[in-house]
C-alpha positions in Angstrom: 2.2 0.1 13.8 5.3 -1.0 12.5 7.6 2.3 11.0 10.6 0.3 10.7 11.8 -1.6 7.2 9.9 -5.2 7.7 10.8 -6.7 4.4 11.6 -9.4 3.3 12.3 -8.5 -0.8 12.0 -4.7 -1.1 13.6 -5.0 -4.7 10.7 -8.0 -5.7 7.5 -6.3 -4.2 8.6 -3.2 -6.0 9.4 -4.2 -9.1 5.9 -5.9 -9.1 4.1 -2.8 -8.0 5.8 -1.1 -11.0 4.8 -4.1 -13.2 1.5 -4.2 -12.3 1.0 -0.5 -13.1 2.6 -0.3 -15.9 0.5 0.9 -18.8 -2.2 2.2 -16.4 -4.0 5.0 -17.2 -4.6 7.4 -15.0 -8.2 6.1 -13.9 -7.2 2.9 -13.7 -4.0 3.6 -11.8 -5.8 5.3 -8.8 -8.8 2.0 -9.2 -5.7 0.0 -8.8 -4.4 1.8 -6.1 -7.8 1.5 -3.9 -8.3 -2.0 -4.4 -4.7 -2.6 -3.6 -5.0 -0.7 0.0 -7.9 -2.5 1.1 -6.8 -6.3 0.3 -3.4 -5.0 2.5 -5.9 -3.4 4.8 -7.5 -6.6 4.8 -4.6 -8.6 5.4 -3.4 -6.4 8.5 -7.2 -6.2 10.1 -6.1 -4.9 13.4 -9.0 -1.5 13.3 -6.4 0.4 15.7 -3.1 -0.4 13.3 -5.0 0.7 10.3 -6.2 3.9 12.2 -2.5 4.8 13.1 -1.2 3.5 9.7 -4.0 6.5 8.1 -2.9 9.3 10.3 0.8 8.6 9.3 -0.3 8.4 5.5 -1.9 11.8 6.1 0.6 13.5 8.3 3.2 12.4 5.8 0.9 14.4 3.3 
C-alpha cells in the first residue's frame, strides 16, 4: 500500500471529485461515493492492497 502523495494533479482530481458531487443529495452522495470506491478498488485489484488500504481507512476512523 502506497501512504505517500502518488499524484500526479492533486488540484484536477479534486476539483473533479467536488464537481461531480456537487448538487448531490445526501442519498445520492453516499451512492456516489460506493460506486466510486469500487471502480478504484477495481482498478487497484491487488486483494492484499485493498485489505491494508481498509484497515487504514478504518484506523483513520
Amino acid at each position: 500500500m502506497i501512504t505517500t502523495p502518488h499524484w500526479q494533479d492533486a488540484d484536477t482530481f479534486y476539483e473533479q471529485l467536488l464537481d461531480a458531487q456537487a448538487g448531490l443529495s445526501p442519498d445520492q452522495l453516499q451512492a456516489f461515493s460506493a460506486r466510486l470506491v469500487l471502480l478504484l478498488a477495481n482498478q487497484v485489484g491487488d486483494a492484499a492492497v485493498l485489505a491494508e488500504c481498509i484497515q487504514a481507512a478504518r484506523e483513520a476512523a
